[in-house]
C-alpha positions in Angstrom: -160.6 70.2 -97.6 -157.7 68.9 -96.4 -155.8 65.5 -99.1 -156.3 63.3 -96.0 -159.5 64.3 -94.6 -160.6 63.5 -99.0 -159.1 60.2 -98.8 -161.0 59.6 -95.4 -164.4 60.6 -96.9 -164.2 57.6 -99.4 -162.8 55.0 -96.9 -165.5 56.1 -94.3 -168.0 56.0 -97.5 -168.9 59.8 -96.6 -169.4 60.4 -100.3 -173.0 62.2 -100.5 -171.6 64.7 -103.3 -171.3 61.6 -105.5 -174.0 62.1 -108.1 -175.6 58.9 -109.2 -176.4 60.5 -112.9 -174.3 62.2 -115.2 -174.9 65.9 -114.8 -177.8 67.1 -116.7 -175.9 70.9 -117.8 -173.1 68.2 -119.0 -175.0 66.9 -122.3 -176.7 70.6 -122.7 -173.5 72.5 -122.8 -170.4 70.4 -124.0 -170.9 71.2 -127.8 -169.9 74.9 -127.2 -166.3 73.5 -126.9 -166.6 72.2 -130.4 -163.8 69.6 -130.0 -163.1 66.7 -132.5 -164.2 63.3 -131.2 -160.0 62.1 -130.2 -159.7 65.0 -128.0 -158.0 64.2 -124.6 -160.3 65.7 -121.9 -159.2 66.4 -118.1 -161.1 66.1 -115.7 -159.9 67.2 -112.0 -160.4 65.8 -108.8 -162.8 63.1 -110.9 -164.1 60.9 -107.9 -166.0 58.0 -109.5 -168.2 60.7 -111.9 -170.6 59.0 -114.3 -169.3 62.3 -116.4 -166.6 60.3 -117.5 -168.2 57.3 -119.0 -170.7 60.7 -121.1 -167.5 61.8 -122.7 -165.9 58.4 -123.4 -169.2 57.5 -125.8 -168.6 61.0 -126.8 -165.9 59.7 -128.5 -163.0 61.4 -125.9 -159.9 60.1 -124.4 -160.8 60.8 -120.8 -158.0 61.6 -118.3 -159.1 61.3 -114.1 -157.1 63.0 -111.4 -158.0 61.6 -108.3 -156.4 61.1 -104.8 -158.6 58.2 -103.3 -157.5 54.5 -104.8 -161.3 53.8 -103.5 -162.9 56.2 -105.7 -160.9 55.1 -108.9 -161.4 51.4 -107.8 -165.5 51.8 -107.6 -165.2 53.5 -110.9 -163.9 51.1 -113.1 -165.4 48.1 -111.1 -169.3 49.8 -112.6 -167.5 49.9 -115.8 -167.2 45.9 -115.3 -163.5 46.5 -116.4 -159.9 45.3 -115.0 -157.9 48.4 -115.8 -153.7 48.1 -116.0 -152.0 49.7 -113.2 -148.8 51.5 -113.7 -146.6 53.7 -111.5 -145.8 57.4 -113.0 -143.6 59.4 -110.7 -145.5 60.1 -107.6 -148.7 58.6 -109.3 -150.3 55.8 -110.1 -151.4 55.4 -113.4 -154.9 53.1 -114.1 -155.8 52.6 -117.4 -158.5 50.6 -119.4 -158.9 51.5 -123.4 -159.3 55.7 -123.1 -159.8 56.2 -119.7 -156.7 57.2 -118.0 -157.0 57.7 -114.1 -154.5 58.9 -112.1 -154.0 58.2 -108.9 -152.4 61.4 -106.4 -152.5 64.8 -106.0 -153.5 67.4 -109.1 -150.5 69.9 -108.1 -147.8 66.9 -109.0 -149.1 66.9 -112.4 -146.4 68.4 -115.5 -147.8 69.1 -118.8 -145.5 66.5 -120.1 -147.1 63.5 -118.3 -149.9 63.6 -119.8 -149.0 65.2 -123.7 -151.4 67.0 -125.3 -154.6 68.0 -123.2 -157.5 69.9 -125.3 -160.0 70.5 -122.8 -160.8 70.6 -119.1 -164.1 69.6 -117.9 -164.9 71.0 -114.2 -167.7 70.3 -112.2 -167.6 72.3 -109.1 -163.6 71.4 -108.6 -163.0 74.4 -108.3 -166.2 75.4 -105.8 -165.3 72.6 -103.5 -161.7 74.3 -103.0 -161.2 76.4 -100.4 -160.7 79.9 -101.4 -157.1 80.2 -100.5 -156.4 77.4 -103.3 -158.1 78.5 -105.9 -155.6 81.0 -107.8 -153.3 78.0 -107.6 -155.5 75.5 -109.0 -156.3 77.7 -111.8 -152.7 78.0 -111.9 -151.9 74.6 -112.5 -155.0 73.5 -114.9 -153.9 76.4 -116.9 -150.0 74.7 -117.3 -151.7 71.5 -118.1 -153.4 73.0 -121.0 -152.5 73.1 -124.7 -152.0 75.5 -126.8 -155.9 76.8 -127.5 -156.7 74.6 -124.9 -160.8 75.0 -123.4 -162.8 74.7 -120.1 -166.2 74.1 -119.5 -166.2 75.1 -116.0 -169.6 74.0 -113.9 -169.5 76.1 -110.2 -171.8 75.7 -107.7 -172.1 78.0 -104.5 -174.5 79.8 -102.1 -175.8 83.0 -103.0 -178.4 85.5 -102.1 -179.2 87.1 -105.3 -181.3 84.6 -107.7 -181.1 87.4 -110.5 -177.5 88.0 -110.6 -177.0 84.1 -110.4 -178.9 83.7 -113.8 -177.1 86.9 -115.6 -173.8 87.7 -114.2 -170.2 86.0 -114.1 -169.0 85.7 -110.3 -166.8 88.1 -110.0 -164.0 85.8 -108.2 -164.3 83.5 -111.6 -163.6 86.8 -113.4 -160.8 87.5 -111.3 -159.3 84.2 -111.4 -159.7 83.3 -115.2 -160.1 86.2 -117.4 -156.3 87.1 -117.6 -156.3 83.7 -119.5 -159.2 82.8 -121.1 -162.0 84.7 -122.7 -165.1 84.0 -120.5 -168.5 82.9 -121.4 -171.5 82.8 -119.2 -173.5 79.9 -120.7 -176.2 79.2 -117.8 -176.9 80.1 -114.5 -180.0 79.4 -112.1 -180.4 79.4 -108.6 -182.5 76.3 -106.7 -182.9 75.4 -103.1 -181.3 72.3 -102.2 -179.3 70.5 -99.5 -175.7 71.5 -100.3 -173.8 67.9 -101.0 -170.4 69.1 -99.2 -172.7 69.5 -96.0 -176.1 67.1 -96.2 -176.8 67.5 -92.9 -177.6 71.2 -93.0 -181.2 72.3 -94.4 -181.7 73.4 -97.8 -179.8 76.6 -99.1 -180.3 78.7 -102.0 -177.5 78.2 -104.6 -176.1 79.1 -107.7 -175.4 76.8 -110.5 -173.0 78.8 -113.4 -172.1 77.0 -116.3 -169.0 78.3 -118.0 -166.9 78.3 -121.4 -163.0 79.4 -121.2 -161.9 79.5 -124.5 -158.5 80.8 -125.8 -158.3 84.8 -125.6 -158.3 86.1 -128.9 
């Protein structure tokens, strides 16, 4: 998906991938990371998540990349908060207490604007890429990373194999991530449900991985 035809989703209010709960794997899974509660999380292409607010009582300071002012407006207007706003190169930067969210495109991003990230949470980011832009992404989220810096990467895509969904890594997250991070398969399960990228279509079997990256030893 195109930067522009994002930005029009949200203006248009086309938004049916917005989940209206945080994600249930979220709560289940984020303590295999095993970060201390003032750990900065990332958390790409954020929308308006409800994840976010789940990690700030977790004690985190959350940091948002996201290209539509609308979707970073709706968020902190649920949070009944006035946020600063404050331009960072080609960003803009929206702050309230330790939610950070930034306002432009991901591949802009240096390490040095935002100091020291521990951890990047993903929930289907990288699924909702097209595959062409996918080495890159994992590219740049690994450049944004500290030293020992972690993932807990949450994919979600159409399959036709309900045993290899609950057993086996995909092989393209393999190929994208192991030269970098040691990989561990936490969950997987297939279900049939109408994809959110495409809710006019019927109901598809898919594949729901959740994944720890952690440092290679």
């Amino acid at each position: 998906m195109t930067n522009q035809r994002w930005r029009m989703r949200w203006k248009q209010n086309d938004i049916a991938f917005h989940q209206t709960d945080v994600h249930p794997l979220l709560p289940l899974h984020w303590h295999h990371l095993n970060l201390p509660q003032t750990a900065t999380v990332l958390v790409p292409m954020c929308g308006k998540s409800l994840d976010m607010q789940w990690l700030l009582d977790a004690g985190h300071r959350v940091i948002g990349i996201e290209l539509s002012h609308i979707a970073i407006q709706d968020c902190f207007h649920a949070l009944n908060v006035t946020p600063s706003r404050h331009r960072h190169g080609r960003f803009i930067r929206w702050q309230h207490g330790r939610l950070e969210l930034w306002c432009g495109d991901l591949f802009d991003l240096r390490r040095e604007d935002l100091g020291d990230i521990a951890a990047v949470y993903d929930c289907a980011a990288l699924t909702s890429l097209p595959a062409a832009s996918r080495g890159h992404y994992v590219r740049q989220l690994s450049s944004l990373l500290g030293v020992g810096g972690q993932m807990l990467l949450l994919t979600t895509e159409s399959t036709d194999d309900p045993d290899d969904a609950e057993h086996s890594p995909d092989p393209e997250v393999l190929a994208l991530y192991q030269s970098r991070f040691a990989i561990e398969l936490l969950f997987g399960h297939t279900c049939l449900k109408v994809d959110p990228e495409h809710p006019s279509l019927p109901a598809s079997l898919l594949a729901e991985k959740v994944y720890h990256l952690g440092p290679r030893v």
